[in-house]
TILUM-98825 format. One record per residue (C-alpha): chain; residue in three letters; residue number from 1; x, z, y. Coordinates in nm, 4 decimals, always signed. Layout:
BEGIN
SITE/ch/aa/i/X/Z/Y
SITE/A/ALA/NUM/X/Z/Y
...
***
This chain:
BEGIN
SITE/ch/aa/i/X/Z/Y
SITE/A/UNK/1/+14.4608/+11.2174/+10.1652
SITE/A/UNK/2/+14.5708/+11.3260/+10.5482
SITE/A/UNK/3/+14.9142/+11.2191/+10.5141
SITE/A/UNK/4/+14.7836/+10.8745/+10.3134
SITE/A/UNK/5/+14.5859/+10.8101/+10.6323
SITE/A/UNK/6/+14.8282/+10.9007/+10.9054
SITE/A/UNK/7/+15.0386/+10.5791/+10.8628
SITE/A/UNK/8/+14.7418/+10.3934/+10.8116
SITE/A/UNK/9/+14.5850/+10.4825/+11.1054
SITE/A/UNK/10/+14.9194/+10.4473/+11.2742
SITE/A/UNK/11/+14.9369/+10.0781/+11.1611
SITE/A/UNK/12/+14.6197/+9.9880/+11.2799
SITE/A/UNK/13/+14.7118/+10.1359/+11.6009
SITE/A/UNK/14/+14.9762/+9.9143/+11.6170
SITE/A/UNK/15/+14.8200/+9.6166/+11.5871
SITE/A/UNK/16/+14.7123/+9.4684/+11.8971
SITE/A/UNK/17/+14.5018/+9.2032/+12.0894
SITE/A/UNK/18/+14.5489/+9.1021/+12.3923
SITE/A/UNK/19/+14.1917/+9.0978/+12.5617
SITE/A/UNK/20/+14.2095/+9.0090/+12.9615
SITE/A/UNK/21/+14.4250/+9.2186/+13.1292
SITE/A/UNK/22/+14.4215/+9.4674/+12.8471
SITE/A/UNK/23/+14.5879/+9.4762/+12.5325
SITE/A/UNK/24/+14.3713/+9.6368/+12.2754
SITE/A/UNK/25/+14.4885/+9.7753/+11.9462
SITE/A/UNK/26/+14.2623/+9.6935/+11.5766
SITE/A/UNK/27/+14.2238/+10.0487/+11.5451
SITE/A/UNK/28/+14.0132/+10.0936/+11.8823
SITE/A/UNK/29/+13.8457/+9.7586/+11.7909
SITE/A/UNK/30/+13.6980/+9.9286/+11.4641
SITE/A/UNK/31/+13.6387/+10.2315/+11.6515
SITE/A/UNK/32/+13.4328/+10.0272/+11.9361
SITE/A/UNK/33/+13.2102/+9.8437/+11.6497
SITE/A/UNK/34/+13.1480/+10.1416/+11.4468
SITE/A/UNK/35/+13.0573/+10.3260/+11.8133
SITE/A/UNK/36/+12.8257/+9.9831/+11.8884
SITE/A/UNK/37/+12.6665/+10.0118/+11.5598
SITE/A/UNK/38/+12.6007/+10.3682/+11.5324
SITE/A/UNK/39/+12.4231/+10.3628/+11.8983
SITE/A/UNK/40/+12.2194/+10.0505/+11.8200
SITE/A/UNK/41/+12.1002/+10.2433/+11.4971
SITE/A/UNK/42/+12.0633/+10.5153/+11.6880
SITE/A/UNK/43/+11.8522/+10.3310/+11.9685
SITE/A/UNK/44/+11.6499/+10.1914/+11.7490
SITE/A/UNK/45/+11.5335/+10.5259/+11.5727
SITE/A/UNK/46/+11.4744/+10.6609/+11.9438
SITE/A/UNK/47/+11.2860/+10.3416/+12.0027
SITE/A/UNK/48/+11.0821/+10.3946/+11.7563
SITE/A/UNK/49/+10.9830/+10.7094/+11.7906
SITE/A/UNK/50/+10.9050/+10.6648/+12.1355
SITE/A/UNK/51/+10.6692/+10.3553/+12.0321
SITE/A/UNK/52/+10.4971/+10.5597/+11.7603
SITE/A/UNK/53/+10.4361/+10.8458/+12.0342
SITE/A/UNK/54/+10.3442/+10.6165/+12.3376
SITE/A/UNK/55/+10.0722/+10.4500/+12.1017
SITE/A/UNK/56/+9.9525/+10.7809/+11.9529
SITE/A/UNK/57/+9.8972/+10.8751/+12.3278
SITE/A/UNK/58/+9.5437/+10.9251/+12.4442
SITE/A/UNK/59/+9.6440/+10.8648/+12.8065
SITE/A/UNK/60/+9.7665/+10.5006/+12.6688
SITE/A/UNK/61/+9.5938/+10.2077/+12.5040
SITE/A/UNK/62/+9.7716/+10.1370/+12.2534
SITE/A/UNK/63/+9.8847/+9.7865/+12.3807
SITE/A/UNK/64/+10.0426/+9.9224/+12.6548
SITE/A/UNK/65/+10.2344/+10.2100/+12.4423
SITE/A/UNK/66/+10.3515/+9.9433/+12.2493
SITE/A/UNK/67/+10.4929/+9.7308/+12.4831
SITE/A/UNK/68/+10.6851/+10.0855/+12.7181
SITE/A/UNK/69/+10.7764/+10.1618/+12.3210
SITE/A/UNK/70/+10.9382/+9.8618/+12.2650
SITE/A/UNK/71/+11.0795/+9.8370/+12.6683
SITE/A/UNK/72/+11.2571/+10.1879/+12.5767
SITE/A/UNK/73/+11.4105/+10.0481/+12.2539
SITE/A/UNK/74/+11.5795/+9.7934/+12.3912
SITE/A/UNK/75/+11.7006/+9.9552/+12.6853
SITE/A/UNK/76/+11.8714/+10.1816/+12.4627
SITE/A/UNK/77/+12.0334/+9.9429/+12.2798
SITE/A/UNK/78/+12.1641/+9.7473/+12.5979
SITE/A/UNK/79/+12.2868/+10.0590/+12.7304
SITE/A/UNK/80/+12.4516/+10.1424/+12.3530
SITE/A/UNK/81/+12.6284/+9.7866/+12.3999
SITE/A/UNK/82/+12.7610/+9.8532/+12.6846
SITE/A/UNK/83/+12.8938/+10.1982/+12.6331
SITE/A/UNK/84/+13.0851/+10.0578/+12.3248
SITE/A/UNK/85/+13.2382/+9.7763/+12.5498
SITE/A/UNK/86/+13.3418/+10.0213/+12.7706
SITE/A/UNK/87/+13.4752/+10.2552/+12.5168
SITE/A/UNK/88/+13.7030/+9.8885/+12.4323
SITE/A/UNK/89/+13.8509/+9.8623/+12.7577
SITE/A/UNK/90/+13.6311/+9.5614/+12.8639
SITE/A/UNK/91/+13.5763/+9.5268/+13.2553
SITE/A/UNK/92/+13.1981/+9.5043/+13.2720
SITE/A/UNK/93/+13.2687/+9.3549/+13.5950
SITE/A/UNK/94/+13.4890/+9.0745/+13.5202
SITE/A/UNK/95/+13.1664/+8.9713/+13.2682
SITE/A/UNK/96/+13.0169/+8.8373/+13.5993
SITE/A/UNK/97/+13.1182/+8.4942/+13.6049
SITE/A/UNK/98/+13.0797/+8.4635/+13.2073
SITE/A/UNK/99/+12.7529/+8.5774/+13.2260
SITE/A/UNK/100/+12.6460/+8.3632/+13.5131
SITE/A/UNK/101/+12.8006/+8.0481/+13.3710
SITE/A/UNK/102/+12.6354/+8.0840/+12.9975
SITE/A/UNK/103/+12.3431/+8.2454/+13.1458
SITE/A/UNK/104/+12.2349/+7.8952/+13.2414
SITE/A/UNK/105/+12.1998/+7.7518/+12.8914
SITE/A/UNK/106/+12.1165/+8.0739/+12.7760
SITE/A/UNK/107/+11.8589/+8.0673/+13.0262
SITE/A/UNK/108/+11.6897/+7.7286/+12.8796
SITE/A/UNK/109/+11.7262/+7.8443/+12.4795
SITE/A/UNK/110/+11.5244/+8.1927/+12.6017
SITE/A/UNK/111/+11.2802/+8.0005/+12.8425
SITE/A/UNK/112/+11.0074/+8.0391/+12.5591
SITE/A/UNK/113/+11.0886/+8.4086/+12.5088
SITE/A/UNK/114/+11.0782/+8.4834/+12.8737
SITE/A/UNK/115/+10.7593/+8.2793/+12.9263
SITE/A/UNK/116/+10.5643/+8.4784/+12.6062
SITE/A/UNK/117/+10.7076/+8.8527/+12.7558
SITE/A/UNK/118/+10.5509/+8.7500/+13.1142
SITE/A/UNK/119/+10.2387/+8.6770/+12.9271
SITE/A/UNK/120/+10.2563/+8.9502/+12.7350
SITE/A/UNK/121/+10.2787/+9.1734/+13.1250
SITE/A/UNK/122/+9.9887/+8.9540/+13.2522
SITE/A/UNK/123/+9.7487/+9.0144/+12.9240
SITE/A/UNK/124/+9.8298/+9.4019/+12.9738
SITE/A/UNK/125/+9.8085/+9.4182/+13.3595
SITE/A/UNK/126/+9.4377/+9.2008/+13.3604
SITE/A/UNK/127/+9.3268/+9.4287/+13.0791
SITE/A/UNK/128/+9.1494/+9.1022/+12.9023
SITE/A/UNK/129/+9.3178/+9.1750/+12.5846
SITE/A/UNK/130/+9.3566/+9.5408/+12.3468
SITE/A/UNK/131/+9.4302/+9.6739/+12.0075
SITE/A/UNK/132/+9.1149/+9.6347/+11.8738
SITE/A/UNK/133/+8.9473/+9.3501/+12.0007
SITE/A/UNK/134/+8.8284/+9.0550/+11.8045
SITE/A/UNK/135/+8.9393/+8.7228/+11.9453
SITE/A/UNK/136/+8.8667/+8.3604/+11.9028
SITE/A/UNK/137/+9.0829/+8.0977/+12.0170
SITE/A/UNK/138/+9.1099/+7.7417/+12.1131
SITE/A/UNK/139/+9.2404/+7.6372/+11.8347
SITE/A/UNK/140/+8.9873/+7.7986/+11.5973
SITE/A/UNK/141/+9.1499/+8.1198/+11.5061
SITE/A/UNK/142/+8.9562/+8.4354/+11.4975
SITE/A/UNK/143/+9.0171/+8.7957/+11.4048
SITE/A/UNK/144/+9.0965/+9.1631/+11.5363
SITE/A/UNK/145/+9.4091/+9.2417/+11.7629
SITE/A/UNK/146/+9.6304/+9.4345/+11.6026
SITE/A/UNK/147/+9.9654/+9.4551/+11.8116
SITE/A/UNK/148/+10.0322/+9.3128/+12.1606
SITE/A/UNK/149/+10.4291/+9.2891/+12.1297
SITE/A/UNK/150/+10.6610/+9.1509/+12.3800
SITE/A/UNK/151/+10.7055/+8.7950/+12.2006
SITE/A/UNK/152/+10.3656/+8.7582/+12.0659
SITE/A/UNK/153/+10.0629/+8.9009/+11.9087
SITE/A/UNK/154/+9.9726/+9.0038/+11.6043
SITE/A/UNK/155/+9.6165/+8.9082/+11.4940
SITE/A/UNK/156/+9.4085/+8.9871/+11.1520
SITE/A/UNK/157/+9.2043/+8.7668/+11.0227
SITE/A/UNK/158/+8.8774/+8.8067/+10.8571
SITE/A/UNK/159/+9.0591/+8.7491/+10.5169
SITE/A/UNK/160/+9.3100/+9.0521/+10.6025
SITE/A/UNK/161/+9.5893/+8.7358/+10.7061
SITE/A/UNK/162/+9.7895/+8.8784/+10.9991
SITE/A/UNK/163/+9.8615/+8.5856/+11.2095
SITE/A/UNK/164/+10.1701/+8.5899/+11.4795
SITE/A/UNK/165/+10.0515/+8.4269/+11.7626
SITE/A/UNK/166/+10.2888/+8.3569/+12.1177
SITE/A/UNK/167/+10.1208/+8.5576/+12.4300
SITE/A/UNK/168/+10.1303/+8.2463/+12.6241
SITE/A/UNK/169/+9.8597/+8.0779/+12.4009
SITE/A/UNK/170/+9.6103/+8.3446/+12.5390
SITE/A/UNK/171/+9.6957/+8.2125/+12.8814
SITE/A/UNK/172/+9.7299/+7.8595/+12.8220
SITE/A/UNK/173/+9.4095/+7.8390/+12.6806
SITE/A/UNK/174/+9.0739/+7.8929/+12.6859
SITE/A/UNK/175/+9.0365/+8.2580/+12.4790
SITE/A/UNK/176/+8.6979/+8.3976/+12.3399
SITE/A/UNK/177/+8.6876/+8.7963/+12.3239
SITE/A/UNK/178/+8.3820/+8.8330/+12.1802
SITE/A/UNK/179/+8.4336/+9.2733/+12.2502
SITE/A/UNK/180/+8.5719/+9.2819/+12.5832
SITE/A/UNK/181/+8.3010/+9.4488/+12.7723
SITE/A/UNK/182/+8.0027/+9.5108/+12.4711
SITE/A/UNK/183/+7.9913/+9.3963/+12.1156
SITE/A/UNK/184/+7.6055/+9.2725/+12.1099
SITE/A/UNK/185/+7.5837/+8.9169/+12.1929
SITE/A/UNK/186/+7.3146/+8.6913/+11.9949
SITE/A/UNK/187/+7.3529/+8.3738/+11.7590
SITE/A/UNK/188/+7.1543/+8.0564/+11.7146
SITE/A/UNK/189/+7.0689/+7.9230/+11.3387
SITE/A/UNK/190/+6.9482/+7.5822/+11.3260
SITE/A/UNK/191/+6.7273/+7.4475/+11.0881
SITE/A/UNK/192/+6.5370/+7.1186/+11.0572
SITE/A/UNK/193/+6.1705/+7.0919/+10.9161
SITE/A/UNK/194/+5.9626/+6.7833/+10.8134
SITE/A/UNK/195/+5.6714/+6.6282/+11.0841
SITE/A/UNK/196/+5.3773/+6.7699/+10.9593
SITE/A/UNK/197/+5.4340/+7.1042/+10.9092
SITE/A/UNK/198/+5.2990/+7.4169/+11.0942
SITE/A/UNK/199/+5.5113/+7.5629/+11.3494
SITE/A/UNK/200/+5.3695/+7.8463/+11.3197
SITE/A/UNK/201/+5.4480/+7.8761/+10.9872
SITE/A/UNK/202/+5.8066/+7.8029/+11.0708
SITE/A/UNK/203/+5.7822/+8.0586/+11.3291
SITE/A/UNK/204/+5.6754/+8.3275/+11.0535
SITE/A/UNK/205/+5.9241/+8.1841/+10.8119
SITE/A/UNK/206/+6.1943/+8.2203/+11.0856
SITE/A/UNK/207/+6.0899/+8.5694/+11.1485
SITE/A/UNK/208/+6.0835/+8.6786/+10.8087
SITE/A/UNK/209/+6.4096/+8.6121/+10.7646
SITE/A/UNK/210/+6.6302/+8.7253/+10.9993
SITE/A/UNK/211/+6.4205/+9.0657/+10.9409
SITE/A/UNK/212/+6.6015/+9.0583/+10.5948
SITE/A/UNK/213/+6.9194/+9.0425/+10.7181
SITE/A/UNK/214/+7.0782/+9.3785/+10.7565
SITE/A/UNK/215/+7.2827/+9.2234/+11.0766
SITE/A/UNK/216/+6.9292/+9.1779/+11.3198
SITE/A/UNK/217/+6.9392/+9.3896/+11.6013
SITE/A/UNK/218/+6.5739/+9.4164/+11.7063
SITE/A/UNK/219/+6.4850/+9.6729/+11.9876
SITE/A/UNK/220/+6.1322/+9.5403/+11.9803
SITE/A/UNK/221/+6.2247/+9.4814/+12.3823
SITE/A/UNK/222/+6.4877/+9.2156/+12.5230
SITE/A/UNK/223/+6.6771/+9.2049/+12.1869
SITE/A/UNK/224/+6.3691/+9.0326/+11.9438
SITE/A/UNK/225/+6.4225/+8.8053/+11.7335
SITE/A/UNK/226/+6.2640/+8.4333/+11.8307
SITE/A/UNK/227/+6.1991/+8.0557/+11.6632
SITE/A/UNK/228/+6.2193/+7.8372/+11.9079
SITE/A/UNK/229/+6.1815/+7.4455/+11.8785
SITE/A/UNK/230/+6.4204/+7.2954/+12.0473
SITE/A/UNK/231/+6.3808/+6.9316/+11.9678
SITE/A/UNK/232/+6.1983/+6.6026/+11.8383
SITE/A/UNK/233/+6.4689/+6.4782/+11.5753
SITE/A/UNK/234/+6.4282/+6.1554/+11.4764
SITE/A/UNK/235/+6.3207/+6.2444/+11.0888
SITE/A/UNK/236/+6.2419/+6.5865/+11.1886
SITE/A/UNK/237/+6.1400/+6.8707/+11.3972
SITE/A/UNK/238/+6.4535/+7.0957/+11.4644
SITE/A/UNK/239/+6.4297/+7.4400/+11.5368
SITE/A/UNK/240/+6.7018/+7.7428/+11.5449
SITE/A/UNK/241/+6.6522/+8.1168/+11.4790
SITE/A/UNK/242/+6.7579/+8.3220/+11.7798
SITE/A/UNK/243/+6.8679/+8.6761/+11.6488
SITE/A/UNK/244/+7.0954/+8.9492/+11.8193
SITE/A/UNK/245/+7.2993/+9.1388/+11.6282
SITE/A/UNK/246/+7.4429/+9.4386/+11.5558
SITE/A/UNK/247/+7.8239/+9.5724/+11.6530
SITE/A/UNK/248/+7.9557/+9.5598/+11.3197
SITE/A/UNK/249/+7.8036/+9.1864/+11.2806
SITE/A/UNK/250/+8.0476/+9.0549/+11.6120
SITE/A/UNK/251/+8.3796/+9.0834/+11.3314
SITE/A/UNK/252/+8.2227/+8.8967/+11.0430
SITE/A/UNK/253/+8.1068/+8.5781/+11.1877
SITE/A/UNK/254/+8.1535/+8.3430/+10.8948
SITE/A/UNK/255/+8.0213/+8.5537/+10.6739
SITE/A/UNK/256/+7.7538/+8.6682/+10.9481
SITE/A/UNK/257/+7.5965/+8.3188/+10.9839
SITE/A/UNK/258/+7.6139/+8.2339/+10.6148
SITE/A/UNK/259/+7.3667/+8.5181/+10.5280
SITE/A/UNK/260/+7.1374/+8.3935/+10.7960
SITE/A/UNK/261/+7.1388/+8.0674/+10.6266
SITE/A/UNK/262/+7.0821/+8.1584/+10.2905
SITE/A/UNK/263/+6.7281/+8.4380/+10.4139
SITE/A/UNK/264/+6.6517/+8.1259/+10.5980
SITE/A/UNK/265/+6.6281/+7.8465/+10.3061
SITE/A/UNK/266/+6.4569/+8.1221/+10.1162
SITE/A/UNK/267/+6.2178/+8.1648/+10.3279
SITE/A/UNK/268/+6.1408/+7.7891/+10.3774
SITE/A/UNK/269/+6.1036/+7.7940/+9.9849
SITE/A/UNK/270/+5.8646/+8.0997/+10.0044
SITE/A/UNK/271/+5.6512/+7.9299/+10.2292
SITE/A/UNK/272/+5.6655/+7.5857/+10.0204
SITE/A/UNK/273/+5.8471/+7.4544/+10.3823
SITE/A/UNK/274/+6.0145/+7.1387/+10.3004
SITE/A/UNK/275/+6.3762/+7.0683/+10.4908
SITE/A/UNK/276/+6.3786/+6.6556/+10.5913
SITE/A/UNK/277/+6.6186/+6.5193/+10.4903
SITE/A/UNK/278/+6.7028/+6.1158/+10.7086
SITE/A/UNK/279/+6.5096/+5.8358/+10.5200
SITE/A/UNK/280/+6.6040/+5.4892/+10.5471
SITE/A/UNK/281/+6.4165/+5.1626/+10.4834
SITE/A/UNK/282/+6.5598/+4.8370/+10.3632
SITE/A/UNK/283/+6.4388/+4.5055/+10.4715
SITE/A/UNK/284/+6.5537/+4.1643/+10.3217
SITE/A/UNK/285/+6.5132/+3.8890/+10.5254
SITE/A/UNK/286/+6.5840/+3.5972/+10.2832
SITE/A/UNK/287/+6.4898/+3.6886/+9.9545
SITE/A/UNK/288/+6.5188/+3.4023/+9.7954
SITE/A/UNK/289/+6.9290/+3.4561/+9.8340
SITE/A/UNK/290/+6.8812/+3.8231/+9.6551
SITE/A/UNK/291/+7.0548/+3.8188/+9.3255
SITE/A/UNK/292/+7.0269/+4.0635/+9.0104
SITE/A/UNK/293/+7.2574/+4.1989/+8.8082
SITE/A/UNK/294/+7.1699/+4.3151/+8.4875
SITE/A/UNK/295/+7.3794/+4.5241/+8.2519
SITE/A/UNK/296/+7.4237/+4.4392/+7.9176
SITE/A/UNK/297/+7.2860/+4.8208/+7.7821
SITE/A/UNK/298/+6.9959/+4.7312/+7.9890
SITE/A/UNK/299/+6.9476/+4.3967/+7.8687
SITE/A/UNK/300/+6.9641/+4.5342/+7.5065
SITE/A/UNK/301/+6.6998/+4.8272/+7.6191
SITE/A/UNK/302/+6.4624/+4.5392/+7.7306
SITE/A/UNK/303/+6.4638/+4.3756/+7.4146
SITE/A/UNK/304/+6.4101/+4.6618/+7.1871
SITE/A/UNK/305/+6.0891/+4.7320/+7.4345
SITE/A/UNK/306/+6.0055/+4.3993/+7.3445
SITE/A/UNK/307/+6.0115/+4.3820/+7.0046
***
């Protein structure tokens, strides 16, 4: 096996490239890739188990481990690069120009990249967005944070979707985090009665249920439930159900505000409350222009009543 790989080895030796000033044989080539590929692998593991540390860290949110995780992996890596390119006889130096002259359409393919990692710093330095949080956006989306990355973040969604959105949408636009400072916050349910009926029936109907809707906060203080009637519709009275609600209540809000509506129409049915629905009347000015169509089933019907 040695003396099989001597000469092989010594023919790959021999083999050269001609790289600058340099001339290079295959055999340090290979060597210089396996070197480059081993150390990225090798960054990478360290990387990562810096990441997993930094975010197990109780001195560290876990945002902010993330992102020094991630910072350490790739400066590994660079620094693996360049070792191997080194280790090939390439003047880092003379890279200069090369660098500078591709850097500049490099520059515009990355400007996306570069614009979502500065977000990414600003998100982490104004402390407006964690792991954990739950988020609405402009655009509709909702859910929990669950990784602030350099690139973009990682959201989950209500129906366990995780959703990869860029950091600069959180800076672009208007953002909703419904847990940055407390969780509590309160909800308005709006419901429409017909003229006639007793608001203060409403008011007890309104009552009843949000009280049978495990999500009600009620500290019998501040945080109370309330009907309030907040305008003269033009086929009914419309009124909403104020209710606060509970921590766990703030991640669910679909599902939150569709058990509010259901207690509510039963309770409206309990109390024989009827919902208006908009009425419209017909007037015909000419009559005498108003023609009838009769089907022929009908027309058969009629004559059988007949007879």
């Amino acid at each position: 096996m040695v003396g099989w790989l001597r000469p092989f080895t010594s023919w790959l030796n021999s083999v050269t490239f001609h790289l600058g000033e340099n001339d290079v044989s295959l055999l340090r080539i290979l060597v210089s890739l396996a070197l480059a590929w081993f150390a990225i692998w090798l960054g990478r593991l360290i990387g990562n188990v810096a990441q997993s540390q930094l975010r197990g860290s109780p001195d560290l949110p876990a945002s902010v481990g993330g992102l020094l995780g991630q910072s350490i992996k790739i400066g590994v890596m660079i620094v693996a690069v360049l070792i191997a390119l080194n280790f090939l006889g390439v003047n880092i130096a003379a890279l200069t120009f090369f660098s500078g002259a591709l850097g500049v359409g490099i520059g515009f393919g990355l400007q996306s990249v570069f614009s979502n990692f500065i977000s990414g710093v600003i998100i982490l330095m104004e402390k407006s967005l964690k792991v954990g949080d739950f988020i609405e956006l402009q655009s509709g989306l909702s859910g929990v944070v669950k990784e602030i990355n350099f690139r973009s973040t990682v959201v989950m969604t209500n129906d366990n979707v995780d959703i990869i959105v860029p950091n600069e949408a959180f800076i672009k636009a208007q953002l909703i985090n419904w847990t940055m400072t407390e969780a509590r916050r309160r909800i308005h349910v709006p419901f429409g009665v017909a003229y006639g009926t007793s608001k203060e029936l409403v008011q007890k109907a309104g009552l009843e249920a949000a009280g049978s809707v495990p999500w009600t906060y009620d500290d019998r203080g501040e945080h109370t439930p309330q009907v309030w009637l907040v305008k003269f519709g033009e086929f009914r009275l419309e009124f909403e159900l104020i209710v606060w609600l509970t921590d766990e209540a703030v991640l669910r809000p679909q599902k939150v505000m569709a058990d509010y509506i259901w207690a509510m129409h039963s309770a409206l049915e309990k109390h024989e409350i009827h919902v208006s629905m908009p009425q419209r009347d017909l007037h015909i000015k000419s009559p005498d222009t108003l023609s009838v169509r009769i089907e022929s089933g009908d027309l058969q019907k009629s004559g059988d009543q007949e007879s």
